[in-house]
C-alpha positions in Angstrom: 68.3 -3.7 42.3 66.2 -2.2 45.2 63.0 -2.9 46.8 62.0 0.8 44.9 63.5 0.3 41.8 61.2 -3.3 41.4 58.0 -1.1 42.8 58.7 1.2 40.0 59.2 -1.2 37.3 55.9 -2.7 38.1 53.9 1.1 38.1 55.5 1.3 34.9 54.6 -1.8 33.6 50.6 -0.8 34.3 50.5 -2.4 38.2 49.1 0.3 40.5 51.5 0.7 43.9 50.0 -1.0 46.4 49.2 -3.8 44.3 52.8 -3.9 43.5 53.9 -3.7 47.1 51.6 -6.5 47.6 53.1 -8.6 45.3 56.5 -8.4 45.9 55.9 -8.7 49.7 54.8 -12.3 48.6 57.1 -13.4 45.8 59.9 -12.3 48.9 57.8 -13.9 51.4 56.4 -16.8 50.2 52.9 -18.0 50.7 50.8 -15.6 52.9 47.7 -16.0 54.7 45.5 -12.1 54.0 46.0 -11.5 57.4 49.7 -11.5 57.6 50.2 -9.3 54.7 47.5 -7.0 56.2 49.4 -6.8 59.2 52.8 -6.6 57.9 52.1 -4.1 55.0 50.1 -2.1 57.5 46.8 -1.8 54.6 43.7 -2.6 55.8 41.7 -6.0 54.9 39.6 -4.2 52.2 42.6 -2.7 50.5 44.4 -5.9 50.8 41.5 -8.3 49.2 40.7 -5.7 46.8 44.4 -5.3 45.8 44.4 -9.4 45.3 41.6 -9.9 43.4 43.5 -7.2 41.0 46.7 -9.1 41.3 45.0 -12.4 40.4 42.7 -11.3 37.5 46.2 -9.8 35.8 48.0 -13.5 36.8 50.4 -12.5 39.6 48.5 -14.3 42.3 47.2 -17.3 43.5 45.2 -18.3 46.2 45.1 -21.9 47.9 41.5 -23.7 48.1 41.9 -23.9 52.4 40.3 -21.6 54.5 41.6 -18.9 55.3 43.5 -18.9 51.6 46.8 -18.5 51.8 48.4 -16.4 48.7 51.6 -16.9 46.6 53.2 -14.4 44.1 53.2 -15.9 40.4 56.9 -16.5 39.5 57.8 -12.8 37.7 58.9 -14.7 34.5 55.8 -16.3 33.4 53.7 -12.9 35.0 56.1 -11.1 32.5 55.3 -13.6 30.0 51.4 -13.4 30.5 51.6 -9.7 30.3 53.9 -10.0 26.8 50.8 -12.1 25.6 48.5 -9.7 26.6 50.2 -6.9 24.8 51.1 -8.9 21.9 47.0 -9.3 21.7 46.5 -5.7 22.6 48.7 -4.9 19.4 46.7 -7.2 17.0 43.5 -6.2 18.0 44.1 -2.3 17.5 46.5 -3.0 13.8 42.8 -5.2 12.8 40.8 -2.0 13.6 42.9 0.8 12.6 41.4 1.2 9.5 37.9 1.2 10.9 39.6 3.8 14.0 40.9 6.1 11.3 37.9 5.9 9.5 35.7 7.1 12.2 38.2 10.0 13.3 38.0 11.3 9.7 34.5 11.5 9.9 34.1 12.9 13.6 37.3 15.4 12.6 35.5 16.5 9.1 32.2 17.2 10.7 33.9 19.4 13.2 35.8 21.2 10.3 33.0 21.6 8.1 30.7 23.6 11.6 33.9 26.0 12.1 
């Protein structure tokens, strides 16, 4: 498999480009200080730091405590299990409130109906 056809696996599991560029950069690369991966990706610093926050708040990142940080890319398996979790949760919490859901729609859709 390509470096594209990884980049497009991630859009289509939900992670926007650059932050999947970003993160394969470092699962390839290994532990990277910001400023390397700014330089090598050719993003600037803002785009970078905003990208990792992104990346870490969804699991796929870490950062060291030193200073400057140095960043590592999550090992994919346990980001793909994290993310199965998340759905998994995702799938619970809307099958709880679909009665509730459907119950509002009818209302909304009948009030609609009965102005036409």
């Amino acid at each position: 498999m390509n470096h594209e056809q990884l980049l497009r696996i991630l859009v289509d599991l939900g992670i926007k480009r650059l932050d999947a560029e970003v993160y394969l950069y470092l699962a390839t690369m290994g532990p990277k200080k910001g400023r390397a991966v700014s330089n090598e990706l050719k993003i600037n610093k803002t785009q970078l730091y905003r990208s990792l926050k992104e990346l870490q708040s969804k699991g796929m990142v870490n950062s060291s405590s030193e200073y400057p940080a140095r960043f590592s890319a999550v090992l994919f398996d346990k980001f793909l299990d994290q993310l199965i979790r998340v759905k998994k949760e995702q799938a619970k919490t809307l099958q709880a409130s679909k009665e509730e859901l459907l119950s509002s729609w009818r209302s909304i859709t009948e009030k609609d109906e009965e102005k036409s």
